[in-house]
MMTF fields as JSON, N, C-alpha, C and O atoms, coordinates in Angstrom:
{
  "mmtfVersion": "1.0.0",
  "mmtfProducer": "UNKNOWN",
  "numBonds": 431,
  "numAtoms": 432,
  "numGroups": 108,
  "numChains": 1,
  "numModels": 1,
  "chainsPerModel": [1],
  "groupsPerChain": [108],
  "chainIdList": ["A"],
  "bondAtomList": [4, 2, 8, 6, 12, 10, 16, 14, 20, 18, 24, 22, 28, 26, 32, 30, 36, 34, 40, 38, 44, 42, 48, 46, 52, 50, 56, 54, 60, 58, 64, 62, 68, 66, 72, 70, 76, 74, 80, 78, 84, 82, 88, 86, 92, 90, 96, 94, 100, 98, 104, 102, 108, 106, 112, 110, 116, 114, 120, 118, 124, 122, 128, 126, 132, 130, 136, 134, 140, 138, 144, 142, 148, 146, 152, 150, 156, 154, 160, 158, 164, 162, 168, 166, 172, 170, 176, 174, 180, 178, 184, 182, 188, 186, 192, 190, 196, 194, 200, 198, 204, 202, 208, 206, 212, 210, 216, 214, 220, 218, 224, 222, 228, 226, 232, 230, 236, 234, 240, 238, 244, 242, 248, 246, 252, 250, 256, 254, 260, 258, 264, 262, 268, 266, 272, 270, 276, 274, 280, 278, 284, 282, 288, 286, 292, 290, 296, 294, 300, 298, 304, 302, 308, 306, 312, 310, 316, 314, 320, 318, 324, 322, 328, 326, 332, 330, 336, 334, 340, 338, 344, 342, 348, 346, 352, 350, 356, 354, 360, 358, 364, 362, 368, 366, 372, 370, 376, 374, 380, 378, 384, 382, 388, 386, 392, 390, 396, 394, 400, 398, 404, 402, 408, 406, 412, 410, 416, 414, 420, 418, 424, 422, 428, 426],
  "bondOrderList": [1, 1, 1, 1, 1, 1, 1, 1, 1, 1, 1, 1, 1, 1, 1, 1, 1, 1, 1, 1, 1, 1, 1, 1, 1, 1, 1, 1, 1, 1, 1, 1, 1, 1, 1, 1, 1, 1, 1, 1, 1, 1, 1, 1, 1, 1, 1, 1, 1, 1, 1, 1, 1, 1, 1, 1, 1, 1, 1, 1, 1, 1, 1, 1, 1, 1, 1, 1, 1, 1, 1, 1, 1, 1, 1, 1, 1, 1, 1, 1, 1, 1, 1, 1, 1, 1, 1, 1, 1, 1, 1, 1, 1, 1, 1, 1, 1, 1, 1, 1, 1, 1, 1, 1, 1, 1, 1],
  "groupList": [{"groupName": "UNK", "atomNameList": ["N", "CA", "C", "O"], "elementList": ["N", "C", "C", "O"], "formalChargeList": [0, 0, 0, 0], "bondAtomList": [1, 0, 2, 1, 3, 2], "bondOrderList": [1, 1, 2], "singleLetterCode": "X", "chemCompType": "L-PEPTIDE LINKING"}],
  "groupTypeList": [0, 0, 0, 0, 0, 0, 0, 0, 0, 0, 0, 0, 0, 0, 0, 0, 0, 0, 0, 0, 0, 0, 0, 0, 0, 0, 0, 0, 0, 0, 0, 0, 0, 0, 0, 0, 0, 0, 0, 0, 0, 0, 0, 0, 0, 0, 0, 0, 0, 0, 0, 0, 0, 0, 0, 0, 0, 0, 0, 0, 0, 0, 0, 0, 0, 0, 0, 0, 0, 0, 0, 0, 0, 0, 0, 0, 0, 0, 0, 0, 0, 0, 0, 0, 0, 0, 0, 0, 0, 0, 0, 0, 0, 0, 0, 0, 0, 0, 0, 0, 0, 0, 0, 0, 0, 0, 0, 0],
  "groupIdList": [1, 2, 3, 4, 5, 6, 7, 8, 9, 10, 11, 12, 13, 14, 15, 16, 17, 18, 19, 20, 21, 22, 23, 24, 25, 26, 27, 28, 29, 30, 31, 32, 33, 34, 35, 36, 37, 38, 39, 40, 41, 42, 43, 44, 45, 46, 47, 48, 49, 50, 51, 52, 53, 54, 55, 56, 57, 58, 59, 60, 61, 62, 63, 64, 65, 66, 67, 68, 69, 70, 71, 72, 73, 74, 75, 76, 77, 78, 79, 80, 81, 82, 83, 84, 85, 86, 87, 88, 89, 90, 91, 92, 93, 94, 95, 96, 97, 98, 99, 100, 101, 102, 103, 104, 105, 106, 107, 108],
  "secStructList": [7, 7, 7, 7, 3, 3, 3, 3, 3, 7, 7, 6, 6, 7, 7, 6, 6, 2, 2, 2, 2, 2, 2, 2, 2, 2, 2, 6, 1, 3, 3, 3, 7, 2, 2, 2, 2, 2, 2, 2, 2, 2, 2, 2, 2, 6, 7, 7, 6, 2, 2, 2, 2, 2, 2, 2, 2, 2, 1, 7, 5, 6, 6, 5, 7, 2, 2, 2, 2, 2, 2, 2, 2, 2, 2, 2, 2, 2, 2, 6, 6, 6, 6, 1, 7, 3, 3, 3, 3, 1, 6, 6, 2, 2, 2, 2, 2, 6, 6, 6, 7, 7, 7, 7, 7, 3, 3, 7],
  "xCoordList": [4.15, 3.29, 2.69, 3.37, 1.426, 0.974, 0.948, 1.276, 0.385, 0.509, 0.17, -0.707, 0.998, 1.036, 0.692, 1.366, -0.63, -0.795, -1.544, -2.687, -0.679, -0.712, -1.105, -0.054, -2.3, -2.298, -2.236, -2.689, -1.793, -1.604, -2.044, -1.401, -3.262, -3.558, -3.37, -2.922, -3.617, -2.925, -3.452, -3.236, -3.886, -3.7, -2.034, -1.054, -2.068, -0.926, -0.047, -0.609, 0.937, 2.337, 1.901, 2.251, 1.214, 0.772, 2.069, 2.063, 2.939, 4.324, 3.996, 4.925, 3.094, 2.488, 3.436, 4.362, 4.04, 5.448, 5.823, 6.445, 6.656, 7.868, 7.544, 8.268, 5.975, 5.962, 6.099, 6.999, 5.146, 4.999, 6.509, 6.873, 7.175, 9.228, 9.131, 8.72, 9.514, 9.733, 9.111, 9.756, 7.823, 7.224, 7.627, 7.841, 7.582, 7.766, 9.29, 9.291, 10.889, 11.44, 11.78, 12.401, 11.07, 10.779, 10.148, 10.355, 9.296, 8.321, 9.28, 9.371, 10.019, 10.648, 10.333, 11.064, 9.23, 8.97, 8.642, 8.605, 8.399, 8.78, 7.346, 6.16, 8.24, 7.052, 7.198, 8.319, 6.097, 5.849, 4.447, 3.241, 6.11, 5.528, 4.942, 4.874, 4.659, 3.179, 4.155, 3.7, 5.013, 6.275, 6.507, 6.2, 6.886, 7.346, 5.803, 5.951, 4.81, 3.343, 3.098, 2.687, 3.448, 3.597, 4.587, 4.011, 5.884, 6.804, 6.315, 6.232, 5.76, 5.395, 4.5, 4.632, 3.458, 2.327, 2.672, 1.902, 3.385, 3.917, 4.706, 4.61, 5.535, 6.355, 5.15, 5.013, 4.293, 3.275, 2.048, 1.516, 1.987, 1.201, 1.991, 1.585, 3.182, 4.16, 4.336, 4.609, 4.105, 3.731, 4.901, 5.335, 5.471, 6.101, 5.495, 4.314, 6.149, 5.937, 5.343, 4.817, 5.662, 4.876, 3.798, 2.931, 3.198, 1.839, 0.754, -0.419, 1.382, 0.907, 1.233, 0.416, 2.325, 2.248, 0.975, 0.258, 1.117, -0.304, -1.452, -2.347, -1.767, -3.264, -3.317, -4.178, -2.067, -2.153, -2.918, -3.789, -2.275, -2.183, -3.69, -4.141, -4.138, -5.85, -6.383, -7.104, -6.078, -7.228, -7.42, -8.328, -6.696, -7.322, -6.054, -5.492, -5.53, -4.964, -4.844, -4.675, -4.913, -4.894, -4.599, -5.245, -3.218, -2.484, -3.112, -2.863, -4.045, -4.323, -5.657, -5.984, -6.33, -7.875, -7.688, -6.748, -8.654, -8.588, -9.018, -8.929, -9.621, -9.871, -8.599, -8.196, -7.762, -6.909, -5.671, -4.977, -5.831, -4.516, -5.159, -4.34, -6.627, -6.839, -7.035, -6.949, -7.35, -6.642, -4.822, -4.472, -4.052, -3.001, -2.494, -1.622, -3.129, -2.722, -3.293, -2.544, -4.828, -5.108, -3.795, -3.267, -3.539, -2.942, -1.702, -1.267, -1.0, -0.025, 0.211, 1.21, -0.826, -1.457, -1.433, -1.12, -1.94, -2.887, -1.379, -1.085, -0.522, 0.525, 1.707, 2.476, 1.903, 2.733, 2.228, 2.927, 0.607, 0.022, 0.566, 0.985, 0.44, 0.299, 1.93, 2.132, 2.761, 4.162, 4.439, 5.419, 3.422, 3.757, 3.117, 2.603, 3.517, 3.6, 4.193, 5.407, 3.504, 4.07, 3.339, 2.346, 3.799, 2.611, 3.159, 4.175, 1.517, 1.348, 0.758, -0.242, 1.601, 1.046, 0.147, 0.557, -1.363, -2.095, -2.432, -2.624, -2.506, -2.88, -3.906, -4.038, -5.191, -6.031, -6.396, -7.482, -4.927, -5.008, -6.217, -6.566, -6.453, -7.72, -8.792, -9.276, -9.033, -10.0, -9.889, -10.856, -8.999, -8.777, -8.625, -9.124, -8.15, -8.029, -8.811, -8.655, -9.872, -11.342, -11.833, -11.837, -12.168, -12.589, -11.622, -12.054, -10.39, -9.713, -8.711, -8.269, -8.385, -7.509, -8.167, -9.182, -7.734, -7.721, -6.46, -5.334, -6.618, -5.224, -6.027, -7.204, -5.091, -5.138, -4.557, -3.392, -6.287, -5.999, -5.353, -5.642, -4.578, -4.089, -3.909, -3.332, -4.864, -5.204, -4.451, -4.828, -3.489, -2.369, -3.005, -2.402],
  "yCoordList": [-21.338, -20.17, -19.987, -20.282, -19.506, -19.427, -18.172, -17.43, -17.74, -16.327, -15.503, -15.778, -14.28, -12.744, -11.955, -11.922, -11.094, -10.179, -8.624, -8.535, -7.68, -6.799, -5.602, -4.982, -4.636, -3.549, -1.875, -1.775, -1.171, -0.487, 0.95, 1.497, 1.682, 2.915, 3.411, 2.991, 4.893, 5.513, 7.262, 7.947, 7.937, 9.346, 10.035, 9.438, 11.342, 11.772, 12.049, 12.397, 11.989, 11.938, 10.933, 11.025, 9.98, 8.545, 8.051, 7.621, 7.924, 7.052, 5.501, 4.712, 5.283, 3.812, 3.816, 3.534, 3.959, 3.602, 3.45, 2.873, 3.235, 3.221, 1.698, 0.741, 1.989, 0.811, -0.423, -1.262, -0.31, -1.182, -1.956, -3.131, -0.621, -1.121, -2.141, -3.267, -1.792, -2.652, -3.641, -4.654, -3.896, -4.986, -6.421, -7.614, -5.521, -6.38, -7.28, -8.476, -6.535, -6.592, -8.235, -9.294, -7.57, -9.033, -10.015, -11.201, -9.526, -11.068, -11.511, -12.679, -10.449, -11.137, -10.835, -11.227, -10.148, -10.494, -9.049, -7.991, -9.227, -7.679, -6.504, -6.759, -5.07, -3.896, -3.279, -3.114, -2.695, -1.821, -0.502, -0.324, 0.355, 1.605, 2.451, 1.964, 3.563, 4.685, 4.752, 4.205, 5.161, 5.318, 3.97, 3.579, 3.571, 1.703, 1.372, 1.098, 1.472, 1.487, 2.037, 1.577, 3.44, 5.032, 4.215, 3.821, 3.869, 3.62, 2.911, 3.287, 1.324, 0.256, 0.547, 0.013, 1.678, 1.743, 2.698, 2.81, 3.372, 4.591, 3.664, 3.898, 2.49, 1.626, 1.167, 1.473, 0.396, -0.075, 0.448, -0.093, 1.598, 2.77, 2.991, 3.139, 2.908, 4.091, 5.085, 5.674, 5.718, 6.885, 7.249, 6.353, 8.959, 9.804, 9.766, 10.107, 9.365, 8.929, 10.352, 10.53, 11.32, 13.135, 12.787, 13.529, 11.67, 12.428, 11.873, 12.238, 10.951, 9.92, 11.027, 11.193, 11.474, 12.163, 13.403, 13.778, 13.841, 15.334, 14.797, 15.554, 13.345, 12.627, 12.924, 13.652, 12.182, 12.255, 13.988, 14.119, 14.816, 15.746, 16.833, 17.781, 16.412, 17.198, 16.667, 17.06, 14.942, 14.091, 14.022, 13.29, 14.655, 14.166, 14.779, 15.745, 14.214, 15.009, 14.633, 13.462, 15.381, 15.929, 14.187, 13.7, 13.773, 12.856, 11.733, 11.194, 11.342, 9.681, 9.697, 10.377, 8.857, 9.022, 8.233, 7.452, 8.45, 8.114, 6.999, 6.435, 6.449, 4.692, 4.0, 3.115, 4.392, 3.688, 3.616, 2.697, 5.013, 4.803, 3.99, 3.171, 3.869, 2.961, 1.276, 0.217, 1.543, -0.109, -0.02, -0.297, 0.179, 0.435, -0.185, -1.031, 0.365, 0.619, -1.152, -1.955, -1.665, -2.718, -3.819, -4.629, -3.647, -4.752, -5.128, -6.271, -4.024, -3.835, -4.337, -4.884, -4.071, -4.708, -5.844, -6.22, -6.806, -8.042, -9.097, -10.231, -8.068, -8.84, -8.994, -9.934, -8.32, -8.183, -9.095, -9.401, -9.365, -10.034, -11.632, -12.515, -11.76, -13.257, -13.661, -14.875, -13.057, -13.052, -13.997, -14.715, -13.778, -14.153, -12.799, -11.718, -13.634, -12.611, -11.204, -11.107, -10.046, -8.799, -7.558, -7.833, -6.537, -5.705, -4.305, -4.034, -3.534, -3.035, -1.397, -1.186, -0.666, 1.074, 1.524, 1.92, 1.384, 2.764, 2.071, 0.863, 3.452, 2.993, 2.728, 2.506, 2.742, 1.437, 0.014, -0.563, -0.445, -1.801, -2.434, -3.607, -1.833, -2.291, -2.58, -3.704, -1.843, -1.679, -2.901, -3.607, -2.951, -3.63, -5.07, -5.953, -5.394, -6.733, -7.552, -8.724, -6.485, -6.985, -8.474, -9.42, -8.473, -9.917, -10.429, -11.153, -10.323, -11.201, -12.234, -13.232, -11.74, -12.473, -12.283, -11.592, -12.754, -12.643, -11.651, -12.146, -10.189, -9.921, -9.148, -9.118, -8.789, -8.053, -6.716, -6.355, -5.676, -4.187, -3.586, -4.072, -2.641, -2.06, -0.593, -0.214, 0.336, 1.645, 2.134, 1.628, 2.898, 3.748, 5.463, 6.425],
  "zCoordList": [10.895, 10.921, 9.525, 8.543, 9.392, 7.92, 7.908, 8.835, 6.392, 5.783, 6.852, 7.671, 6.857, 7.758, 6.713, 5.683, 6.932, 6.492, 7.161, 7.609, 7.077, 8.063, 7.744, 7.587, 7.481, 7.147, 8.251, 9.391, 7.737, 8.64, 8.197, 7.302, 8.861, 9.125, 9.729, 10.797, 9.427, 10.174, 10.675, 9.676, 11.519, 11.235, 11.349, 11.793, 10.85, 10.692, 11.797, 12.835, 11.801, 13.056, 13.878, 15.055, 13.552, 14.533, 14.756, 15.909, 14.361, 14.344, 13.597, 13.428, 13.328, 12.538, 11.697, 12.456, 10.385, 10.112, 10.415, 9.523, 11.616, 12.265, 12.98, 13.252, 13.153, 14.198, 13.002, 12.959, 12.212, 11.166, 10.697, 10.671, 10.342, 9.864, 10.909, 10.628, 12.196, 13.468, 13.187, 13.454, 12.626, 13.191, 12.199, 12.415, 11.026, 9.559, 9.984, 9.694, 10.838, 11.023, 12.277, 12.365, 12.796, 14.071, 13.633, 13.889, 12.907, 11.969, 10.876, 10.498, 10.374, 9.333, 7.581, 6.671, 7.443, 6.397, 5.746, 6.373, 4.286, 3.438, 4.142, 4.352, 4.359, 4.513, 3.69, 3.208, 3.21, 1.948, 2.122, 1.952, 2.723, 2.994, 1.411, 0.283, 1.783, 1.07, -0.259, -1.264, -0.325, -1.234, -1.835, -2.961, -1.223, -1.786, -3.051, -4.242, -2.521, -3.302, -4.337, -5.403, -3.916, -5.17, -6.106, -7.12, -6.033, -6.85, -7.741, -8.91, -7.147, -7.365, -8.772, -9.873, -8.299, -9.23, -9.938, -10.892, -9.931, -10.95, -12.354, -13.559, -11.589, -12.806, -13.677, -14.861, -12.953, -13.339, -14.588, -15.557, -14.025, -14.842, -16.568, -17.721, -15.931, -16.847, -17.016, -18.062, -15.2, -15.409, -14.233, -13.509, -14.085, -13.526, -12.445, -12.379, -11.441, -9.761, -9.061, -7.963, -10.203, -9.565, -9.992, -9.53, -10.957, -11.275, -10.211, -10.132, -9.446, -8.458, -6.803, -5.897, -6.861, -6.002, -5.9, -4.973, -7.457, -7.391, -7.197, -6.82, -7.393, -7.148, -5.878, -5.384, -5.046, -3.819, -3.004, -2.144, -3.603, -2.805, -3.399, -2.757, -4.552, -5.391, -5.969, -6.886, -5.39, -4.88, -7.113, -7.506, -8.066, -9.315, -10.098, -9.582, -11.439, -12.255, -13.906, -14.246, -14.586, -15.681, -16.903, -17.83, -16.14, -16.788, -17.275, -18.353, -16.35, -16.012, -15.308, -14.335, -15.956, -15.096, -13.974, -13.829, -13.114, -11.62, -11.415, -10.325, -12.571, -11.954, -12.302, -11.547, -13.637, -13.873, -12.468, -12.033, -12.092, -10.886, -9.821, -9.404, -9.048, -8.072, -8.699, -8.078, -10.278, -10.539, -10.464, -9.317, -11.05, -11.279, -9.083, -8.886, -8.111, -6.8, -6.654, -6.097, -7.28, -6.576, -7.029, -6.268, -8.112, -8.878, -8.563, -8.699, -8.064, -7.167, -5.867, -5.4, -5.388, -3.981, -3.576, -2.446, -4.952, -4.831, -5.449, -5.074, -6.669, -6.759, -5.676, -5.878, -4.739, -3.651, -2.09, -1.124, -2.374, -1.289, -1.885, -1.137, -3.48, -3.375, -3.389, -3.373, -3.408, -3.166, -1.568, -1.365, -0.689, 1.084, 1.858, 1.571, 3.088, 3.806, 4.154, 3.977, 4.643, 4.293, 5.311, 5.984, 5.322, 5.928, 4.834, 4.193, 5.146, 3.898, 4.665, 5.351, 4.304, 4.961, 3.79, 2.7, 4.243, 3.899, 2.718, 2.573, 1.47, 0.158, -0.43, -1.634, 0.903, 0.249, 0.523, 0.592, 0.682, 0.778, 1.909, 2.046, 2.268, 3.587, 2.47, 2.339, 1.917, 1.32, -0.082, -0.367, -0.589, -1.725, -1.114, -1.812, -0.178, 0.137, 1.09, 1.435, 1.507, 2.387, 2.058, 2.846, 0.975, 0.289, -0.439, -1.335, -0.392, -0.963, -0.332, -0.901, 1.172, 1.787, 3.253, 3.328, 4.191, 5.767, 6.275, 6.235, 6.778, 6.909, 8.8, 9.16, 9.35, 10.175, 10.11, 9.944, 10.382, 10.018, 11.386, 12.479, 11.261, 12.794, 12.183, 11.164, 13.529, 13.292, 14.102, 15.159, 14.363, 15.163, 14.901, 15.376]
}
């Protein structure tokens, strides 16, 4: 089988997490939920995983300019894609990995 790559959107209370865990699970290979990402890019940044959470939630904050956190999210992204196969919640990643790989998007 060659590279799996799986992105997953979502609207809210879709259950798409859950399905995604499951799916990564039967295929085998690493999922990297909204959190798993946040973490990822918060180490990355060097920055306090709240200040990534307040982006999340007013969309801008004080700490860190806003291109640096959607680079900070691609780089993250793009280093975890070339790792293998994987499926990937949300984030972006649809968007960041359009032209860079072949993945299959799934909207729940």
């Amino acid at each position: 089988m060659g590279r799996q790559y799986i992105v997953f959107t979502s609207d809210y209370g879709s259950g798409a997490r859950l399905i995604a865990r499951k799916l990564a699970k039967v295929l085998n290979i690493p999922f990297y939920g909204e959190e798993d990402l946040l973490r990822e890019t918060a180490k990355y940044l060097e920055i306090d995983t709240q200040v990534l959470h307040n982006f999340d939630q007013y969309g801008e904050v004080a700490e860190i300019d806003t291109e640096k956190i959607i680079d900070g999210y691609k780089a993250v992204i793009l280093n975890i894609v070339r790792k293998g196969p994987c499926i990937l919640m949300e984030r972006g990643a649809d968007y960041i990995l359009r032209d860079v790989i072949s993945f299959l998007n799934v909207y729940v």
